[in-house]
Every structure is written in structure tokens, then in C-alpha cells.
ZAMARGU-4260 file (C-alpha; in steps of 0.2 Angstrom, whole numbers, plus 5000, padded with zeros to 4 digits):
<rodrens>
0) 5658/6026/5961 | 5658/6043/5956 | 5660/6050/5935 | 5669/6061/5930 | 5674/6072/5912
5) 5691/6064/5907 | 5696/6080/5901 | 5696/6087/5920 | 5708/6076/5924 | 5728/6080/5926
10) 5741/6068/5912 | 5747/6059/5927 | 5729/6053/5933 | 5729/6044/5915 | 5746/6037/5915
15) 5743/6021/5925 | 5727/6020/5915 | 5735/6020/5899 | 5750/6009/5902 | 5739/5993/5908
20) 5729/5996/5891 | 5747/5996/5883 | 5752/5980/5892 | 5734/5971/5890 | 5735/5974/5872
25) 5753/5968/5869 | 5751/5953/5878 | 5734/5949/5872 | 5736/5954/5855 | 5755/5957/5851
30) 5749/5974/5845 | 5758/5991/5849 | 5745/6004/5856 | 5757/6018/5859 | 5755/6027/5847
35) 5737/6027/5849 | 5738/6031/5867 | 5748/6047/5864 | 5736/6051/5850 | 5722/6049/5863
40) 5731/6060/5875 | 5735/6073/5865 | 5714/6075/5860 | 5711/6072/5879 | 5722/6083/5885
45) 5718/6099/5873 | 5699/6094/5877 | 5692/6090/5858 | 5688/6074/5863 | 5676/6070/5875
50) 5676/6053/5886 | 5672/6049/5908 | 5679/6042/5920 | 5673/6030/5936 | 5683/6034/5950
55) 5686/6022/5965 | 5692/6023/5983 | 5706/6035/5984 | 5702/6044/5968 | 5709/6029/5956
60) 5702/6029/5939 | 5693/6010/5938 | 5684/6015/5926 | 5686/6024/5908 | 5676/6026/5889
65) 5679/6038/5876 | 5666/6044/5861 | 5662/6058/5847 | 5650/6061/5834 | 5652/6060/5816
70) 5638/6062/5804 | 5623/6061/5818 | 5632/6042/5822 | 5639/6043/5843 | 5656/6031/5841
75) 5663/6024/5856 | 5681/6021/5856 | 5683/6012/5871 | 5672/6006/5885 | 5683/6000/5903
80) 5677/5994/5918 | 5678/5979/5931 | 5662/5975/5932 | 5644/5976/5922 | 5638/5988/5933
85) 5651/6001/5929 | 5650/5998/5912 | 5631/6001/5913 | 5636/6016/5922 | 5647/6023/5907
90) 5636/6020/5896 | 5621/6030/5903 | 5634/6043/5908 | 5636/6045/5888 | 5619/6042/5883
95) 5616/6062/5894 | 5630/6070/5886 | 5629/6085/5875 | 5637/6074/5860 | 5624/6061/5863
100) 5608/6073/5858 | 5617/6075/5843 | 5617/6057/5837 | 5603/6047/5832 | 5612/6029/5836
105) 5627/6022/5844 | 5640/6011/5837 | 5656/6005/5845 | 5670/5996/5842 | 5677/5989/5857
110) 5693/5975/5864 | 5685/5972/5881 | 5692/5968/5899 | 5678/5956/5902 | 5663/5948/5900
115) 5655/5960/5910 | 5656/5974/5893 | 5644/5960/5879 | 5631/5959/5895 | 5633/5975/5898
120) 5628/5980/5882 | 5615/5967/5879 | 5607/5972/5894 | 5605/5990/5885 | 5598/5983/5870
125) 5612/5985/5858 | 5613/5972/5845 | 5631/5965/5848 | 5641/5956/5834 | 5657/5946/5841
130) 5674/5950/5828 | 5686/5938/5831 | 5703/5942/5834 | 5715/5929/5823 | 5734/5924/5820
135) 5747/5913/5814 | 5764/5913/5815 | 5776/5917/5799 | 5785/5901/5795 | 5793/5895/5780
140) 5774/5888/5778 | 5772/5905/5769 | 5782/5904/5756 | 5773/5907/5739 | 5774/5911/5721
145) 5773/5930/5716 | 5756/5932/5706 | 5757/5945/5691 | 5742/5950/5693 | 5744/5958/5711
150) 5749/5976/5712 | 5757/5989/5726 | 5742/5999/5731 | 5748/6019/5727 | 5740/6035/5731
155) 5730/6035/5716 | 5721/6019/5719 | 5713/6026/5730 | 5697/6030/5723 | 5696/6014/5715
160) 5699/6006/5733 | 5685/6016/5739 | 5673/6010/5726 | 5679/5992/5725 | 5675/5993/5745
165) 5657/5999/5742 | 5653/5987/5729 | 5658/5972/5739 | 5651/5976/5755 | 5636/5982/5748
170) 5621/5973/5758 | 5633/5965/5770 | 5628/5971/5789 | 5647/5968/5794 | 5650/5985/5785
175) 5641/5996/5796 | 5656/5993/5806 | 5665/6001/5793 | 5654/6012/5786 | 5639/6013/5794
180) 5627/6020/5781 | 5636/6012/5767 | 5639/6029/5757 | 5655/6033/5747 | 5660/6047/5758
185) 5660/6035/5774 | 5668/6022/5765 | 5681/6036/5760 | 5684/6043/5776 | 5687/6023/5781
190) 5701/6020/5769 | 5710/6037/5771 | 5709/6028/5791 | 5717/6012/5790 | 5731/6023/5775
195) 5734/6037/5786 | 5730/6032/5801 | 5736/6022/5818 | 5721/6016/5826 | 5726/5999/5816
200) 5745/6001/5814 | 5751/6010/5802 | 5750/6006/5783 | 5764/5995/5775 | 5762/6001/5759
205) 5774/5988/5750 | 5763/5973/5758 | 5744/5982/5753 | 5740/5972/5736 | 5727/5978/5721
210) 5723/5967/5708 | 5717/5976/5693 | 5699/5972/5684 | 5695/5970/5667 | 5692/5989/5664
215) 5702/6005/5669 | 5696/6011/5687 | 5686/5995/5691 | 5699/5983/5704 | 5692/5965/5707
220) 5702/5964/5722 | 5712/5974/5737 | 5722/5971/5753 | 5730/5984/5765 | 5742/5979/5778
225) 5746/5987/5794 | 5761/5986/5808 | 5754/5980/5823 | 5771/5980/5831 | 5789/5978/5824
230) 5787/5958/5823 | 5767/5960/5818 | 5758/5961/5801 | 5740/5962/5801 | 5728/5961/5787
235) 5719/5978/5789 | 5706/5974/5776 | 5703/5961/5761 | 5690/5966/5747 | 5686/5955/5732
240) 5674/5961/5720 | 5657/5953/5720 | 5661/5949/5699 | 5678/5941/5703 | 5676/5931/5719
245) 5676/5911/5718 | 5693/5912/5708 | 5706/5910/5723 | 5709/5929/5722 | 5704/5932/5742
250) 5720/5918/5746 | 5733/5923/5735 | 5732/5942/5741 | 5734/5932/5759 | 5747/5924/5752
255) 5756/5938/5747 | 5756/5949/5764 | 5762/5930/5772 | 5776/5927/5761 | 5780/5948/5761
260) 5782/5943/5781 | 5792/5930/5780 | 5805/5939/5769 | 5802/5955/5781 | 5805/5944/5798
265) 5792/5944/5804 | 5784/5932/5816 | 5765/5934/5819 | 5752/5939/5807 | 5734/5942/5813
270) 5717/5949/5806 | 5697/5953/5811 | 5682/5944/5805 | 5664/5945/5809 | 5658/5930/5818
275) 5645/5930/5803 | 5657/5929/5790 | 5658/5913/5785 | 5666/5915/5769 | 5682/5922/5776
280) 5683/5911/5790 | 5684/5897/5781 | 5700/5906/5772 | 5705/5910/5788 | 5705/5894/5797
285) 5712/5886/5778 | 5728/5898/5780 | 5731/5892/5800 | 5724/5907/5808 | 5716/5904/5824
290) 5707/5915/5838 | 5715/5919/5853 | 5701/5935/5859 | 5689/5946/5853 | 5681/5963/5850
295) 5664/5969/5850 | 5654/5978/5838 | 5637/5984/5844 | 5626/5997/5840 | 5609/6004/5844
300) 5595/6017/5837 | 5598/6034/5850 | 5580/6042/5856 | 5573/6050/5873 | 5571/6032/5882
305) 5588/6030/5881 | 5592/6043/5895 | 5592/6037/5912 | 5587/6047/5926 | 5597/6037/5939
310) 5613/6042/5930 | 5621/6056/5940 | 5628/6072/5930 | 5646/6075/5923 | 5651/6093/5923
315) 5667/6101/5913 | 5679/6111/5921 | 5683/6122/5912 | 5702/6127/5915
</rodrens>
């Protein structure tokens, strides 16, 4: 197996790459990755964002990761390959890159292939938190009565989001997958992500609930929701305040997004949770979600062990 810099490669190398992640995903998941994939091209292809490449017999990509640096933390984006060995092979390959000196931990975020990524990554000592990939289907189930108290999320929520986000995640080790630090600024950069952004689908702003506190500025709860595909909602992210929790507020904003779907016709609503969330589980499995995959979440402190000297070198090519 011989690496290579993704970026060194022509479009058409990435193509078949690309349309088997796009078939995996909607099969798997009922989740549109298109507009991610073109996304990922665009930064690939004008080489701001860095990522290898395992070639095969005959030059065929077999394997594939892309990663950057924000705030000292190295974030993988994806991380392909068929077996352990060429996962292992990825991630030494990132741990000598020029981005990598700059972090001082890795995090990822990953829908793998195959078992071979978890022991892959456990095998390099990354702590690895399985987040387990539900749905339901939309049926006259969900119908339910409009609460009052629940409002259309605006632009000018944000802040308020942001800070309702930092309060009820404070202490919990799920955020760091989030926010990894657990400062305001991450947890900023996060929302203006799931809002703006299409790495979750893109925001269904009629379906993303708040539910106003008892004082100006301070929300006891909010929900975004995303498109996943034309027939999938997907609950980006539920936050209840700490103060306000125990009241059913977590299940009626689940309620809400389901019966917005049913009126919308839509047929398949899905979320993420921790495995060590047992709280929302339980909510979860109440409401007739159930599992069908997973994605990983592992991190690991960066230092000098973590270079490997058996890893050969990636050059770019400058073009």
C-alpha cells in the first residue's frame, strides 16, 4: 500500500471514492451526503484542506482520511479503509503531518466502514465513545398537541442557544465532541455549524424549537432540526437547561419536530446519542427510536511518542 496527499490527486481519482461514501450513507442512514461531498471537493481540490490517500493495485484509492486544526485540537473528518492495518496506516500518516505538530490532541468524529476503524483506534490508544445512530418512522403515532411554550428559534436566539448549550453540557464528557474545551467560543462556532452549515443537513428553521426561561436571555430549553434528505428530519441537537429538566420539556420539543414531520411528509426521523447517555436513551427508546449503526467518537492527547517511524513520508505536489 503506498500514501499519498489527497490534494495531489486529479477530480476523477476521487469520484468513485466519493459516490460509494454517497451510496453507503443513503442506504445505511437515509442521509444525503452530496452536499457535503462537493463541499469536501471544492476544499480538496483548491488544497486548504489537507487529508491522504492509501493506494492499491493499479493506483485505486482503497483507502482515504481527511483532518485540520482548529484551536491546537487535530480533527479528523473521516477515516476509510478495508482493513485495521490501513487504518493504522492513516492514522500514523496524520500523526507526521505538518498540521499535526500543531495540535496538542486528536479528536474524530467518524461513520466507519468496519470494525477494523474502533480497533484500530483502540489499538492507538485513543479513548473511543460509541454514538448510536437512531430512527423512527413518521406515522400518525406523532401526532401531538402544540405546546405554547415552544418557540421558532430566530437569528437572535442565538446567543441565548449558545449559552443554554454551555450550561447544560457543563461537566458532561459527551460535549468534547461538541466543544472540546467547553468554552463559549467553541460552543459558538458549534451552533453557527449545525445553523449554517451542511455537515448535518441543513437547518429546518420552522422545526428548531426554543422554549423561553423565566428571565430575558436565559432559555430553559432548545432543539435544532436538520434535512438529512427530502423524506429525513434529524434532530441535530436537544438542550434542556439543568434548572428545568424533569418537567417533560426534552419530549415535548421531540414531539414537536415529529408531528412538524408528519405534517411536512416526511417518513424517517433519526438522531445521535452517546452510548453514555442514559437519560436521553431512555427518551429515545420511549418515543420508538431504535439503532440501526453507529459513529465513533475518540480522542487522544498529541506528544512525540505518537510519531511512528515505520510510517513512510507523504510529500505535496505542488501544482
Amino acid at each position: 500500500m503506498k500514501l499519498d496527499d489527497w490534494r495531489n490527486l486529479p477530480s476523477t481519482a476521487m469520484t468513485p471514492v466519493y459516490e460509494a461514501e454517497r451510496l453507503r450513507w443513503a442506504h445505511s442512514l437515509q442521509w444525503d451526503l452530496a452536499p457535503t461531498l462537493r463541499t469536501l471537493e471544492r476544499a480538496r481540490a483548491d488544497g486548504t484542506l489537507p487529508g491522504l490517500v492509501v493506494r492499491g493495485p493499479g493506483q485505486s484509492v482503497v483507502g482515504w482520511s481527511y483532518f485540520l486544526v482548529q484551536h491546537g485540537v487535530l480533527q479528523v473528518g473521516a477515516l476509510h479503509a478495508r482493513t485495521a492495518d490501513g487504518v493504522r496506516l492513516l492514522l500514523d500518516a496524520i500523526f507526521k503531518t505538518p498540521e499535526a505538530s500543531l495540535a496538542h490532541e486528536a479528536l474524530l468524529f467518524v461513520y466507519p466502514d468496519s470494525p477494523a476503524c474502533e480497533s484500530a483506534l483502540q489499538r492507538r490508544r485513543f479513548a473511543v465513545t460509541r454514538y448510536w445512530y437512531m430512527r423512527r418512522m413518521i406515522d400518525r403515532s406523532c401526532v401531538a398537541a402544540t405546546d405554547p411554550r415552544l418557540q421558532p428559534m430566530r437569528d437572535l436566539d442565538g446567543p441565548d442557544v449558545v449559552r443554554l448549550l454551555s450550561r447544560a453540557y457543563a461537566g458532561v464528557p459527551a460535549a468534547r465532541c461538541f466543544a472540546p474545551h467547553g468554552r463559549i467560543d467553541e460552543w459558538a462556532q458549534y451552533l453557527s455549524q449545525l445553523t449554517h452549515g451542511t455537515a448535518l443537513g441543513r437547518l429546518v428553521a420552522e422545526a428548531s424549537l426554543v422554549a423561553p426561561g423565566d428571565q430575558p436571555g436565559r432559555l430553559h430549553g432548545a432543539a435544532v432540526v436538520t434535512d438529512l434528505s427530502a423524506s429525513t428530519l434529524h434532530l441535530a441537537q436537544l438542550a434542556v437547561d439543568p434548572g428545568a429538566r424533569r418537567g417533560g420539556l426534552g419530549a415535548r420539543m421531540l414531539d414537536a419536530m415529529l408531528a412538524f414531520g408528519l405534517t411536512r411528509q416526511r417518513s424517517v426521523a433519526t438522531l445521535l446519542v452517546s452510548e453514555d447517555n442514559l437519560p436521553a436513551r431512555a427518551l429515545y427508546d420511549a418515543r420508538g427510536f431504535v439503532p440501526t449503526g453507529y459513529f465513533l467518537h475518540a480522542e487522544r492527547p498529541l506528544g512525540r511518542r505518537v510519531l511512528t517511524p515505520t510510517v513512510p513520508s507523504v510529500s505535496r505536489v505542488s501544482a
